[in-house]
Structures are given as structure tokens and as C-alpha cells.
C-alpha positions in Angstrom: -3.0 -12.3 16.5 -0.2 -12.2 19.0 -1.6 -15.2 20.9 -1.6 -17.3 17.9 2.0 -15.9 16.4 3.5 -16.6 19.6 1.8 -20.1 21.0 4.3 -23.0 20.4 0.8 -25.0 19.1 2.8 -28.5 20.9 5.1 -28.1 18.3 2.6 -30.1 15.8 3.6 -29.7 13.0 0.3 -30.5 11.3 -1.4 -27.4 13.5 1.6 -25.1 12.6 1.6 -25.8 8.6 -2.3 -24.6 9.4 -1.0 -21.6 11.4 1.4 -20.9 8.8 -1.6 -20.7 5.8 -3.6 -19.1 8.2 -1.0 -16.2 9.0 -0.3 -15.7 5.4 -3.5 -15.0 4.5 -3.6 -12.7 7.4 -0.6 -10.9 6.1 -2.0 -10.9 2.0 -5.6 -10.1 2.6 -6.4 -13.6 0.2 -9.2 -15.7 0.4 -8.4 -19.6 0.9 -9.2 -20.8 -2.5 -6.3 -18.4 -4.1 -3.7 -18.8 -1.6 -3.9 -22.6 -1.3 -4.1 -22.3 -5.4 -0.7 -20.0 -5.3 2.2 -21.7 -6.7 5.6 -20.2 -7.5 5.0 -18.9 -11.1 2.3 -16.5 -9.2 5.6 -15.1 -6.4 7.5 -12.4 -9.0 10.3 -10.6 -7.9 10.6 -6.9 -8.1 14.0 -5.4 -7.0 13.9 -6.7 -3.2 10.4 -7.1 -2.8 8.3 -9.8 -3.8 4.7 -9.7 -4.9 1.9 -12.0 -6.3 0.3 -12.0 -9.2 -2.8 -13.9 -9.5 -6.6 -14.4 -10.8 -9.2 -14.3 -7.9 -10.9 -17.2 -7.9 -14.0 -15.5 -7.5 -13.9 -13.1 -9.7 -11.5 -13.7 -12.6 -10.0 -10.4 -12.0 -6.2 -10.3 -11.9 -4.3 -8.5 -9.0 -0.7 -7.8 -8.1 -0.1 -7.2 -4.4 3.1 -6.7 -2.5 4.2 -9.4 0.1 4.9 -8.2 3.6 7.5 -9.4 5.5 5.7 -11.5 7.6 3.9 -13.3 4.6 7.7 -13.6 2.8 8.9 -15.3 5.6 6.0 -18.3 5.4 6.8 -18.4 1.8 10.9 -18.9 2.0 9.6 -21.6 5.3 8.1 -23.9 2.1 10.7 -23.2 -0.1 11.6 -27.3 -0.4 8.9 -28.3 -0.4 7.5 -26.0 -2.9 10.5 -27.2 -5.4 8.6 -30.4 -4.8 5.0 -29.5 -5.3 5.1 -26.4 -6.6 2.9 -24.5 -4.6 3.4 -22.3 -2.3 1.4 -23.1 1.0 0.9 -26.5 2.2 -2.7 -27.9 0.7 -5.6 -28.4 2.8 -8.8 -28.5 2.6 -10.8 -25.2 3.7 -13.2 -27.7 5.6 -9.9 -29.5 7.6 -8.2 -26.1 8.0 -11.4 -24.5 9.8 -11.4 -27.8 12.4 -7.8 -27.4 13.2 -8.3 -23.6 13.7 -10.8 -24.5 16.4 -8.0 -26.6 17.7 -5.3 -23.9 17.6 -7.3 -21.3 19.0 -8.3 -23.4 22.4 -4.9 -24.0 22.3 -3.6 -20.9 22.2 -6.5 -19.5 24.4 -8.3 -17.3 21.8 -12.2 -16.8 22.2 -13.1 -15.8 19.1 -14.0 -19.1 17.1 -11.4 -18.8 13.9 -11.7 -19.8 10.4 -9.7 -18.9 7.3 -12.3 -16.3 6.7 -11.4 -14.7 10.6 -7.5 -14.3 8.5 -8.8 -12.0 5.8 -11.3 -9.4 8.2 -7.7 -9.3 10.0 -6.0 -8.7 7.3 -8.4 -5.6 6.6 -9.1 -4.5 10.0 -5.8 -5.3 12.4 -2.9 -5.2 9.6 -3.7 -2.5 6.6 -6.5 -0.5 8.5 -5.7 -0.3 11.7 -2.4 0.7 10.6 -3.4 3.6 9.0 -4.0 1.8 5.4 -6.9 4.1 3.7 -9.9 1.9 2.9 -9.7 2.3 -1.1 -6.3 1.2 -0.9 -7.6 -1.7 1.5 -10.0 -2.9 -1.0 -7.6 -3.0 -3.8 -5.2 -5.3 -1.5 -8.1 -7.6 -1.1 -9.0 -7.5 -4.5 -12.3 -5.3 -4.3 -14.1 -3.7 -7.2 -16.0 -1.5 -5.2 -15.8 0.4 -1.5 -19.0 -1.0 -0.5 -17.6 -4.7 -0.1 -14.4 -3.5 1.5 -16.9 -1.3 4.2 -18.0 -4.9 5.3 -14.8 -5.8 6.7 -13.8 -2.2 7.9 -14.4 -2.2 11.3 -12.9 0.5 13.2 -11.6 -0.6 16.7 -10.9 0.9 19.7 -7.3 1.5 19.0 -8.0 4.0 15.6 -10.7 5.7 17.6 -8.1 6.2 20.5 -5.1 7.4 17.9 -7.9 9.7 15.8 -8.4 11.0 19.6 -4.8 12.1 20.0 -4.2 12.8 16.5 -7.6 15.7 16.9 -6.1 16.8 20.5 -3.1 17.6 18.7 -4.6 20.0 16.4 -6.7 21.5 18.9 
């Protein structure tokens, strides 16, 4: 993740506008249809923070999540052009987004062969979980109905092992 937020990508523009929808799925935990289908009436303010509000394309559920940071700041990046459009990513194609991310990740030296799908297990397993996100709550930032498809994308890593090591030496 650090690779890709920090690689300069050429400064193409092209493979950064594919970074950027990448990233803020990544940082939202939503599939590609839904946020390539977001557009400003789904971004509602609430005090300071901002969340979106919007119908899984799979499901036909509705769900309001809050926006991180990190996903707020690739939203107020396509603020102009948004006034134009009206959505709020750039639009691509999921088949020409997955090509580029092949690109970007040879680019930026990453191994693992990326998709938009790679963006959401992150989202699960590197940003909420990893972080100390519970795995109900998880699933209800992805949009699950049930634990049992969040437990696909919960893979515990080496780094909550090591910190449910310390944590457990510091009780003992």
C-alpha cells in the first residue's frame, strides 16, 4: 500500500486517476461497480465528516458509511470535475482499470498482481482489521449481511498475530 501511495506512477496522469479509484476503494471497502456509480448526491455531510450513502449494486441494500481521510481527500481531488460530470471518481471501465493496475504495480514494484478486487480485501484486511476494526463492524463497512462473507476477506497477518502477542505478554 505504501509502494503504490508513494510511487510518482511517471506522473501519468491516466495511471494516477486509476490509482486514485483504486485507493478510494481501498479506503471505503466498495466494490467497483458502486464507487465508479457514486456521484455527489450519494457524499452527505454530517457536522465535519462526510459519509456515503448508497444502494450496493449487488444487493440492493442501502448503506451509510463514513469517509476516511484518505478517501475525502480523492474526493475534494475531483471536485471540478465532478461539478462537471457529476460523479465522483473518474469512470473507467473495471476491465481497463484491472490492465492499468498491472501497469502500476510493475511500476511501482509490487508482486502481488492487483485488481480493483485486491482494493476491497485491503480495505478489510490492512485498513479496518488490521487496525483493530472488529470483524462485525468490518462487514457492515463493506456492506455484508452475514459474518460468513466478511470471514472470506479476514485474513489475519503477521502484524495482529505479533500485536495479540504483546498485547497477551502484557497480561501475563
Amino acid at each position: 500500500l505504501e509502494k503504490l501511495e508513494s510511487h510518482d506512477l511517471g506522473e501519468n496522469e491516466s495511471l494516477t486517476r486509476v490509482r486514485d479509484i483504486f485507493l478510494f476503494s481501498v479506503y471505503t471497502g466498495l466494490r467497483h461497480s458502486d464507487a465508479t456509480a457514486l456521484t455527489k448526491d450519494n457524499v452527505e455531510m454530517d457536522g465535519k465528516d462526510l459519509w456515503i450513502v448508497y444502494t450496493q449494486k449487488k444487493t440492493n441494500d442501502c448503506n451509510r458509511i463514513p469517509m476516511l481521510k484518505k478517501a475525502a481527500e480523492i474526493y475534494s481531488k475531483y471536485e471540478e470535475e465532478r461539478k462537471i460530470t457529476g460523479y465522483v471518481l473518474p469512470r473507467l471501465s473495471h476491465q481497463k482499470l484491472n490492465v492499468y493496475l498491472k501497469t502500476i504495480a510493475n511500476l511501482a514494484g509490487i508482486k502481488k498482481q492487483l485488481s480493483h478486487h485486491v482494493a476491497r480485501h485491503t480495505a478489510a484486511t490492512t485498513v479496518f482489521m488490521q487496525n483493530g476494526i472488529s470483524l462485525e463492524t468490518t462487514g457492515k463497512l463493506l456492506g455484508h449481511k452475514s459474518i460468513k462473507s466478511t470471514q472470506v476477506y479476514a485474513k489475519v497477518t503477521n502484524q495482529m498475530l505479533k500485536e495479540a502477542a504483546l498485547k497477551l505478554n502484557k497480561m501475563l
